[in-house]
N, C-alpha and C positions, 0 to 999 in steps of 0.2 A: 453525603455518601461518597466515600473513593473508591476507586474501581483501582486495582495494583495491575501494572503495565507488565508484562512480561520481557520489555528490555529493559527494565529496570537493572538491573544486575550488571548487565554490559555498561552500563552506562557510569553506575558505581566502582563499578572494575578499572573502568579506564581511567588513567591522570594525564592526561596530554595536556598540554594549559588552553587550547584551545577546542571546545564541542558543539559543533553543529548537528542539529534536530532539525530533518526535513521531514513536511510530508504535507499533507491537507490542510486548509483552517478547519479551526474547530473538530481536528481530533485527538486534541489533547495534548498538546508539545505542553504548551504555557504551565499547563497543568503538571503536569506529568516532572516539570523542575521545580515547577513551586513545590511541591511534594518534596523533592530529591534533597532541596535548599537545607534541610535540618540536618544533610551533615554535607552538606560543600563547605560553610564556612567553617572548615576545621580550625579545632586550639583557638576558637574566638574570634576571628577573621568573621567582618559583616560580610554580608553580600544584600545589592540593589539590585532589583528589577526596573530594566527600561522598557519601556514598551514604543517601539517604533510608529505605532499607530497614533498617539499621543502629537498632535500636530505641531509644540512646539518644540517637546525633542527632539521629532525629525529635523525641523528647521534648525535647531542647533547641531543635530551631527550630520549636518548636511555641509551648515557653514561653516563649523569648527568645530572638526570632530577629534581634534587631539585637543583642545580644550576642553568637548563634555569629560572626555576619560581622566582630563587631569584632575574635573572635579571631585572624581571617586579614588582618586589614585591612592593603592593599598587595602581596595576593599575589593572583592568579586564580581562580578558584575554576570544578569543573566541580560540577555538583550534578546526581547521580542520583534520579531520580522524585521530582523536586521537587513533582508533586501531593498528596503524600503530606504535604505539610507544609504548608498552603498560606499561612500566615501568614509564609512566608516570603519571597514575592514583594510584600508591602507593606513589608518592610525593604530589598530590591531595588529598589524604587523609591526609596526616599530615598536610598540609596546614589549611584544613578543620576543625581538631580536634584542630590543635592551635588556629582558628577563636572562635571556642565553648567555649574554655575554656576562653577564654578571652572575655566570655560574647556581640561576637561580636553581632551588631544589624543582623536579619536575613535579606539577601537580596542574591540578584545574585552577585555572584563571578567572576563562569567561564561558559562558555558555549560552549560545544564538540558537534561536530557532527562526525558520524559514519555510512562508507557506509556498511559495510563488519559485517553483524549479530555474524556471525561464532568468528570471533574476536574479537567484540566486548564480548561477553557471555565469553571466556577465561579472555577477561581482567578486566573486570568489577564487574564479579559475587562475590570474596570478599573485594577485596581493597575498593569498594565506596557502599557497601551495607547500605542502609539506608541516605545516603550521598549527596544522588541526585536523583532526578526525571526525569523521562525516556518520551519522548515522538516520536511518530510516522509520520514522514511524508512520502506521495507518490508521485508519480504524478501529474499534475493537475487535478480537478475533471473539469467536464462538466459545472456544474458551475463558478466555476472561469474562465475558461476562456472567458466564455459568456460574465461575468460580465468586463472582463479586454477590451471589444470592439471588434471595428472589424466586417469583415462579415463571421466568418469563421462557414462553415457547421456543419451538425452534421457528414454526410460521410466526412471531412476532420477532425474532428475530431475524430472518430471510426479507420481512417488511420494513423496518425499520433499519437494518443494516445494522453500521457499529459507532454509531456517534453517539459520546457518552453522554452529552445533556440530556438525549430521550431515557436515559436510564435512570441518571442521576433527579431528572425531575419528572415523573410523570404524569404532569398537566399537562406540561410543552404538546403540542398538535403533530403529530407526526406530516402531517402533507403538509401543513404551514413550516413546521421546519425547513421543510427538502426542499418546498418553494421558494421559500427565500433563501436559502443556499444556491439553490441553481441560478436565483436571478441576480445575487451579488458574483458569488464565487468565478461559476460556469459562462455567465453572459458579462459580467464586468472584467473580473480581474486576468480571466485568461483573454482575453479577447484583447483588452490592452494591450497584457504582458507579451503578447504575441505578436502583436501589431495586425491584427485580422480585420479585415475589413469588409467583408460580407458575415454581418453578423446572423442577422434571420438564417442564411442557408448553413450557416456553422450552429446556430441550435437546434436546427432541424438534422446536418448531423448527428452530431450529441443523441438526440433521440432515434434515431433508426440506429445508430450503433449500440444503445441502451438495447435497442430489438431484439439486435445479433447477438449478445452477452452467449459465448457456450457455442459457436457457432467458427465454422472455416470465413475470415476475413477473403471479401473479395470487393477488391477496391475499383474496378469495374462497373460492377454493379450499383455500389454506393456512387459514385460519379455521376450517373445517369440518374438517378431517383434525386440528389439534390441538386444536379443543375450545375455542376462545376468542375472544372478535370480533374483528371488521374490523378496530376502530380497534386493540385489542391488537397483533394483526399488522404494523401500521404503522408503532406505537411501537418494535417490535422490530427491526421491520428498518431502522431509522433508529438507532439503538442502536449493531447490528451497523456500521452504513453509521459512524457515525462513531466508532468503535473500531477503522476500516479493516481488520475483517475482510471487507470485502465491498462493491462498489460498484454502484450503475445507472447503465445505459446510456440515457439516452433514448433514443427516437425522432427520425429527424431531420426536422424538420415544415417543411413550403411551404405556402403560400396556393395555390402552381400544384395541389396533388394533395391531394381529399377522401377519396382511397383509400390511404393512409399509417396502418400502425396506430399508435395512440398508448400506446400498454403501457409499460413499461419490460423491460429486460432485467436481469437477476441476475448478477455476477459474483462467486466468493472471488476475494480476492486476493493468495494462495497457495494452489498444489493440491494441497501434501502435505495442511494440514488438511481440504481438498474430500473426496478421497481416504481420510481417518481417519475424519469424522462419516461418509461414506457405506458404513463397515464394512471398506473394503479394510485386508488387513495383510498381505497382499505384490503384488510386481509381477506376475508371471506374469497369475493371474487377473486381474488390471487392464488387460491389452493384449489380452485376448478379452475384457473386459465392452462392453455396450454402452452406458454411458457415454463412453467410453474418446473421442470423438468430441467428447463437449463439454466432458470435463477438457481436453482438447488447445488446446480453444477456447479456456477460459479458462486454460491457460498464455500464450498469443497473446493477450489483453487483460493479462493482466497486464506483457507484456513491454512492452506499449505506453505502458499507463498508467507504468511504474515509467520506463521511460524516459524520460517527459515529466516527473516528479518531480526526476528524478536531475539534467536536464539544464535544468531549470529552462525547460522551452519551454509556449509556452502554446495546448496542442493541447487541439481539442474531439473529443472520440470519439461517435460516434451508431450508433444499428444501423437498417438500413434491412429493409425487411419493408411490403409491401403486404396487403391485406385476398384479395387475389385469388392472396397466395403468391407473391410477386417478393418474393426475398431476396438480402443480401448480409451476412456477419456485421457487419462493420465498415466504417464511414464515417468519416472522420479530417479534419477541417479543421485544417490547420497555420498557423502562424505568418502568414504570407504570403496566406491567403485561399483558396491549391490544397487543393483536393479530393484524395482518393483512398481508392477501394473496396479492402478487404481481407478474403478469405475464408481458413478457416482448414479445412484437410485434414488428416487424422493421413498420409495417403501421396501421394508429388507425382504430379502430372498436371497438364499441359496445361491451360489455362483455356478452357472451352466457348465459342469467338469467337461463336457462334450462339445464346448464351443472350439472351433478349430481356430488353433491361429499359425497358418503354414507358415505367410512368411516371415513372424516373428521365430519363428523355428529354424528360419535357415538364417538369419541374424542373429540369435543367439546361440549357438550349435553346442555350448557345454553345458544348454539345459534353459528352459526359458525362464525368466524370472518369475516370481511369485504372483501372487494378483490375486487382491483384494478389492473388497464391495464397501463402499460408504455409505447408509443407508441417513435417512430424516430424524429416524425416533429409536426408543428400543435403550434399556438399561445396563447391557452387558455384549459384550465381545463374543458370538456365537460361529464359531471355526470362522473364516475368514469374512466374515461381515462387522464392521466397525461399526456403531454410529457415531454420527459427527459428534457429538461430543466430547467423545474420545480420542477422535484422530489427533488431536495434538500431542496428547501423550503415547500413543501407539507408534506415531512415526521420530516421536523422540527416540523410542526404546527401539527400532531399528538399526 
């Protein structure tokens, strides 16, 4: 079963000879070019898959890595977790700079994917500056897998998150997945890649921040409950933030309003792993927990953010929250400069027309922006209540 990626398209579009695929293992880079491979080798041109995991690849483009590429020289190459090698994007460059100068046509070369942020940023930042184009994948969104069939929930969905083997094969064990996900991924690779050396109190992070998922970051507080400073905590959830398991929201600030809190907000960015660090291992008790309100939430940033990823739009997301309790989960400024409030409910209802929002009133004074309700379930678009499984095509079409 293939599930079709929504960057597809971008990714087809672009001919840079250089394309890097970041984002998590296991959410489908490898995939998602294997797929793409049936027309990268244009006009007959092979293409090889390397796979950097593969121990003695590594060890040859580690040692000679303008040797592996001469072996392929003339054919495409996709190169798996090419961070893992990293002396092989300084024979990528010369590659590169001899295609230029020899006035080569521009098109696709090579195509790397990278699970590991941290690694990739050492390897990359001067060897292929300018060189290559970078793009981002996650998860599956709520859309896609709606779209891919099936009768699966949106509470199987919100449980399991977006990793396509639970879809593509469903034997696979959901908690056994995310378990050993968490214990290579989460406790091995970032923990290395990081160089972290209090591991227990960094997975015990990880999980009281799974808690928070939907909630005002306050890193204070997290300090004290695992045992380690301020600045510790900082480094860690910058870590997390750029391993894309987890994003902030700002705050959306005006000079009009000195009552706007300034905090950030916490998202994962998948709720099967939200859902696993925070102990759940089945769905039942997860739709009476009282989480259950802001995993929902952060399904609904995710859908938004993966959205703007996917389709390559350049939206800013903000949470709105005054000191005096005027809230709205989400703020969205699109393309175009439009505003719109988006509030996220696990059940649909009607948008209170009588909830005040003053000081979004004296912030937006030529009229406050729209504001819509995302609800859990529900077939159809009823006046301004979405359900999720439309928000992706609803905030396209704004």
């Amino acid at each position: 079963m293939w599930i079709k990626r929504d960057i597809s398209h971008i990714l087809q579009k672009n001919q840079d000879f250089i394309q890097i695929l970041i984002g998590p293992r296991q959410c489908g880079k490898s995939s998602l070019l294997h797929n793409l491979s049936k027309d990268f080798g244009q006009n007959g041109e092979e293409f090889v898959e390397l796979s950097m995991d593969d121990l003695n690849l590594r060890k040859l483009a580690l040692e000679d890595p303008q040797g592996l590429l001469d072996q392929y020289d003339g054919k495409k190459l996709i190169i798996d977790e090419a961070q893992l090698a990293p002396e092989i994007f300084y024979a990528l460059k010369r590659k590169i700079d001899l295609l230029k100068r020899a006035h080569h046509r521009r098109e696709i070369m090579f195509r790397l994917t990278g699970s590991n942020q941290i690694l990739m940023d050492r390897s990359v930042k001067e060897s292929l500056a300018g060189r290559a184009s970078y793009f981002d994948l996650n998860t599956l969104s709520v859309a896609e897998i709606l779209a891919a069939g099936g009768n699966t929930s949106m509470a199987e969905i919100l449980f399991k998150g977006g990793w396509p083997e639970l879809y593509t094969d469903p034997t696979i064990s959901t908690k056994k997945y995310l378990d050993d996900y968490i214990r290579t991924y989460v406790e091995k690779d970032i923990v290395l890649a990081a160089g972290i050396q209090k591991q227990n109190e960094f997975i015990r992070f990880a999980q009281l921040l799974a808690g928070r998922t939907g909630h005002q970051l306050n890193f204070s507080e997290l300090s004290k409950e695992v045992g380690v400073s301020n600045e510790t905590i900082h480094d860690w959830t910058s870590i997390l933030e750029r391993m894309k398991m987890i994003a902030l929201v700002p705050p959306y600030f005006s000079n009009q309003s000195k009552r706007l809190v300034k905090a950030p907000r916490v998202y994962f960015l998948d709720t099967g792993l939200a859902c696993r660090l925070q102990g759940h291992s089945e769905i039942a008790p997860l739709l009476s927990s009282p989480q259950l309100g802001h995993l929902f939430e952060t399904l609904v940033f995710g859908e938004i953010y993966k959205t703007a990823k996917n389709f390559d739009r350049d939206w800013k997301i903000f949470h709105w929250r005054t000191r005096d309790g005027e809230e709205v989960d989400f703020l969205i400024q699109m393309e175009n400069q439009k505003f719109l409030f988006l509030e996220a409910k696990v059940s649909f209802q009607m948008l209170d027309g009588n909830k005040k929002l003053v000081e979004a009133k004296k912030v937006f004074k030529d009229g406050l922006p729209p504001r819509f309700l995302c609800h859990m379930s529900g077939d159809q678009i009823l006046g301004h209540a979405v359900p999720i499984k439309y928000l992706r095509d609803f905030l396209l079409n704004q």
